[in-house]
Backbone bond lengths (Angstrom), bond angles and torsions (degrees), N, CA, C in turn:
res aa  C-N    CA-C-N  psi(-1)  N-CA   C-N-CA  omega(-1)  CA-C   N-CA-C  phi
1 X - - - 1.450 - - 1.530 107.96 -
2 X 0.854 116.70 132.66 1.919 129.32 170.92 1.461 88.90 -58.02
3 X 1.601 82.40 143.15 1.493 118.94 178.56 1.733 107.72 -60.34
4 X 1.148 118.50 -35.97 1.100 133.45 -172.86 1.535 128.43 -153.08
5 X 1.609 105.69 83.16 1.418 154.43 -147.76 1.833 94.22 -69.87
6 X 1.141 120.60 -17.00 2.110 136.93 -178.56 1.584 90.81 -32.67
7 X 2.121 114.82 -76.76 0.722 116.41 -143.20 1.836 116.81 -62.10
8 X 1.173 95.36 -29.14 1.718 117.24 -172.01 1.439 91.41 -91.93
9 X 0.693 169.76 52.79 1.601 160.20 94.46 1.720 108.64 -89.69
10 X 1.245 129.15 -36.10 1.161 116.80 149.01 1.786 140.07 -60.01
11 X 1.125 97.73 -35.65 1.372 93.98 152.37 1.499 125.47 -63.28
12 X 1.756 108.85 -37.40 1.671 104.91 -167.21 1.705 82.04 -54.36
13 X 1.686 124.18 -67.89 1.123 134.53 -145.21 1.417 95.13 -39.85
14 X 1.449 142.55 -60.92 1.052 132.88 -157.84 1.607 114.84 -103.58
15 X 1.386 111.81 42.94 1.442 135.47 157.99 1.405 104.51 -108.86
16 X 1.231 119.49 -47.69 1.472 129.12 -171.75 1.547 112.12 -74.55
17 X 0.942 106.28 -56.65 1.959 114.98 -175.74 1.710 105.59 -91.66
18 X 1.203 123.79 -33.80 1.514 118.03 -154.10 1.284 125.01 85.28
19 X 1.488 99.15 1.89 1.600 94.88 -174.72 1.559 127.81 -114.25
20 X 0.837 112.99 132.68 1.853 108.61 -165.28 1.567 113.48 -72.73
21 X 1.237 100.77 132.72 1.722 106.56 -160.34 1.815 77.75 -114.70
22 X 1.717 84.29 164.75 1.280 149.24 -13.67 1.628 100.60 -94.04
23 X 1.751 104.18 146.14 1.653 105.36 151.04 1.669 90.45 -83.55
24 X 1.725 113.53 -179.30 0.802 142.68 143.36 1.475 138.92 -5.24
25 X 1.851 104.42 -53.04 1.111 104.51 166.82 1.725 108.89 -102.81
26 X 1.139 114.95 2.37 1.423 113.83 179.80 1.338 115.37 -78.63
27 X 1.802 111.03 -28.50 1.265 141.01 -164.37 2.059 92.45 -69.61
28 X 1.140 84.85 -57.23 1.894 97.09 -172.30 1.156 106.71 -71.02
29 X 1.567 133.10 -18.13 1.401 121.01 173.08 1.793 102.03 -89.38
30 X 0.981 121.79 -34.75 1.842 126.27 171.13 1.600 102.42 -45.35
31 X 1.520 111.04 -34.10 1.441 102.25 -177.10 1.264 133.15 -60.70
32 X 1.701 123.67 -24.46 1.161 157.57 -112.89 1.946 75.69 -129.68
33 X 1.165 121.81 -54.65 1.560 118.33 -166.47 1.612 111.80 -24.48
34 X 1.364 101.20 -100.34 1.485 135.96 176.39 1.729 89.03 -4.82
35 X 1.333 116.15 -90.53 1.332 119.36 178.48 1.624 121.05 -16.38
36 X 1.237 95.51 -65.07 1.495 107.06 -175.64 1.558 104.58 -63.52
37 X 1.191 141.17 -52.25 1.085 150.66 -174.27 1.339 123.56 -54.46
38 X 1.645 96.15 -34.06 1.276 120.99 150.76 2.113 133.28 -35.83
39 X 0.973 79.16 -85.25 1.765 125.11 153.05 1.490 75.59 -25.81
40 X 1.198 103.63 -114.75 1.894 105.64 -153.95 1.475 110.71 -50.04
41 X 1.278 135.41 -20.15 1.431 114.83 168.33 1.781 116.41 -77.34
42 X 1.417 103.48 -9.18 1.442 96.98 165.89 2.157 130.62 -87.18
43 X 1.553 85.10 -9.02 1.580 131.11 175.31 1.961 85.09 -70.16
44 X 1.531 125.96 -85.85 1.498 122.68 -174.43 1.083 121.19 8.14
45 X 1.386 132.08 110.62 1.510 125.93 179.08 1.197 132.53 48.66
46 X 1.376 115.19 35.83 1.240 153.60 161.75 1.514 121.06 -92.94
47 X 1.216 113.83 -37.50 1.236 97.45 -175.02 1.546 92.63 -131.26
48 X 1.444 100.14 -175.05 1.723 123.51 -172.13 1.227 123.52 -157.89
49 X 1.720 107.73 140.97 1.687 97.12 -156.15 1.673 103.84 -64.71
50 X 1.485 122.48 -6.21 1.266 98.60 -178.26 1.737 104.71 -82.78
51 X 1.019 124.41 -6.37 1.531 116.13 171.62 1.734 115.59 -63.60
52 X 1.258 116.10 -9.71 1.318 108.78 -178.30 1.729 113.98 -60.36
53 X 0.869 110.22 154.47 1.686 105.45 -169.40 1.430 114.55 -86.55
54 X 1.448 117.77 130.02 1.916 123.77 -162.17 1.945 79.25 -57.83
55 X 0.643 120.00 -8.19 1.689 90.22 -166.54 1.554 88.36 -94.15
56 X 1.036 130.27 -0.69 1.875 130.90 156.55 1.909 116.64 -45.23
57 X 1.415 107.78 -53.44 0.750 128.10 -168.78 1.955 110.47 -84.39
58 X 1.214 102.35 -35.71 1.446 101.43 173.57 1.887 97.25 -66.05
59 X 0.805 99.54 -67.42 1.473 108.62 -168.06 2.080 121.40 -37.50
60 X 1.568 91.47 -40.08 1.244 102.66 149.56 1.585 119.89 -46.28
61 X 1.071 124.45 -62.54 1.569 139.75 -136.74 1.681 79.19 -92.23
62 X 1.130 123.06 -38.65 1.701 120.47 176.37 1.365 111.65 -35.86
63 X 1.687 109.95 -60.48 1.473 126.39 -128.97 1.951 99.22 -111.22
64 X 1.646 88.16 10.41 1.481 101.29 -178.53 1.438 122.87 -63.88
65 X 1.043 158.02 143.51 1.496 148.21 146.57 0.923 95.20 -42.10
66 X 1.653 101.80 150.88 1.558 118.52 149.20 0.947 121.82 -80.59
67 X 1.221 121.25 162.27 1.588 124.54 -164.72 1.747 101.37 -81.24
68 X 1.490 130.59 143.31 1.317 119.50 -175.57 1.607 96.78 -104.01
């Protein structure tokens, strides 16, 4: 991964929308990447879908329709 991930997320942005990044506040949310991106590559093979928490699955089964 590039050291500095700015240029390639500005391009995605203006593949996706058409719109040429960054304003100002787009600029200060781009900052926030790297970090985060960070973060989850230290996450890699770390976790496992059985770590998701059983109360995942209740919570599902809550928010279910009823059957008609």
């Amino acid at each position: 991964m590039p050291t500095d991930p700015t240029p390639e997320m500005m391009a995605a942005i203006r593949l996706w929308s058409g719109v040429d990044c960054p304003n100002p506040a787009g600029a200060r949310a781009l900052e926030d990447f790297p970090a985060l991106i960070a973060e989850f590559e230290a996450l890699r093979g770390t976790m496992l879908f059985e770590d998701e928490p059983p109360a995942f699955d209740a919570a599902l089964r809550a928010e279910q329709e009823p059957q008609a």
